[in-house]
N, C-alpha and C positions, 0 to 999 in steps of 0.2 A: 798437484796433478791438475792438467787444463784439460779440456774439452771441448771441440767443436761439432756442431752439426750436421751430419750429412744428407746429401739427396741423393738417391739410388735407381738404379736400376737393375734386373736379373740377378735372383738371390738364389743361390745354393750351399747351402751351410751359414753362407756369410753372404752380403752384397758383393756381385761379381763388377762392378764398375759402380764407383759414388763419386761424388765432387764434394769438395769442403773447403769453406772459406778460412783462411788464416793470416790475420795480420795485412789482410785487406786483398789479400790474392785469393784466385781459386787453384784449387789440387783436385785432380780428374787422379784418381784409383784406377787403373785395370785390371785385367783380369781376364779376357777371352775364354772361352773357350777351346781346347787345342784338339784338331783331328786327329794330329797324330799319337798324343797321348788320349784318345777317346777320354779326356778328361780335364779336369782345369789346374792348370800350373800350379805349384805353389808358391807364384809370387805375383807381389803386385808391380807395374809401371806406372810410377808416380809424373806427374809432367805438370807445370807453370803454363797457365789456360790465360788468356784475355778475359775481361768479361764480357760476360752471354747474356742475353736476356733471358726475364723470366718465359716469354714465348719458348725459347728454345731450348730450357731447362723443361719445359713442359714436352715438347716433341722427341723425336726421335734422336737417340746420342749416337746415332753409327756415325763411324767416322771423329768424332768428338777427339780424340787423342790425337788425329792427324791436322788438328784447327791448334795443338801448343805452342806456345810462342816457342819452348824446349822441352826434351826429357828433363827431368830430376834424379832419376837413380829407381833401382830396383828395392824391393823391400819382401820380406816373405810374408806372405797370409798370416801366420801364429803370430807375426809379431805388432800387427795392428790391434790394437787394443779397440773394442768394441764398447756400447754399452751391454747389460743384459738381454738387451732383448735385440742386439745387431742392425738395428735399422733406424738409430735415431743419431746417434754422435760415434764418437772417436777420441782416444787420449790426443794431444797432439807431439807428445815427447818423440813418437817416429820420426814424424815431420819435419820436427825441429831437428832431429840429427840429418834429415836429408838435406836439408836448408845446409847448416852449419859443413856437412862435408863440401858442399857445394861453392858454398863462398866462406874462404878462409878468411876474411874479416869478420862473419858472424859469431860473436859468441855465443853459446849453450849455456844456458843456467840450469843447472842440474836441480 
């Protein structure tokens, strides 16, 4: 089992949007908020980020998913594996499956 580190912002249950580096990339999480379900989705949009500086890992993320080089794929909230206490890391086995469905040369090691 791997693990990487996340930076977060807006937590409800769970961080509703983090970033985590992997394999030298960053991965932006979302997660909004939805009017129309007065409530927040249950899923995350994963997306392949340029790198940011720390300044603006420090500022404000609005808009942050609209800066992806691309989407990656969607993932549901249960299945991001947290650490206990939800705001420090992440398994990265999701990851790795959105990677791997994404580019059909990536193998998976299970």
């Amino acid at each position: 089992m791997s693990w990487t580190t996340i930076h977060y912002r807006e937590f409800y249950d769970v961080p509703r949007i983090f970033i985590t580096k992997h394999n030298g990339k960053l991965y932006p999480f979302d997660c909004p908020f939805d009017e129309d379900l007065d409530d927040y989705p249950d899923i995350y949009r994963v997306y392949d980020l340029d790198a940011i500086s720390e300044d603006e890992l420090q500022g404000s993320w609005e808009g942050l998913p609209e800066r992806a080089v691309s989407p990656l794929g969607t993932v549901l909230v249960t299945q991001v594996q947290f650490d206990p206490t939800k705001r420090n890391s992440v398994e990265t086995a999701v990851l790795e499956r959105l990677i791997a469905d994404r580019d059909p040369q990536t193998t998976l090691v299970a």
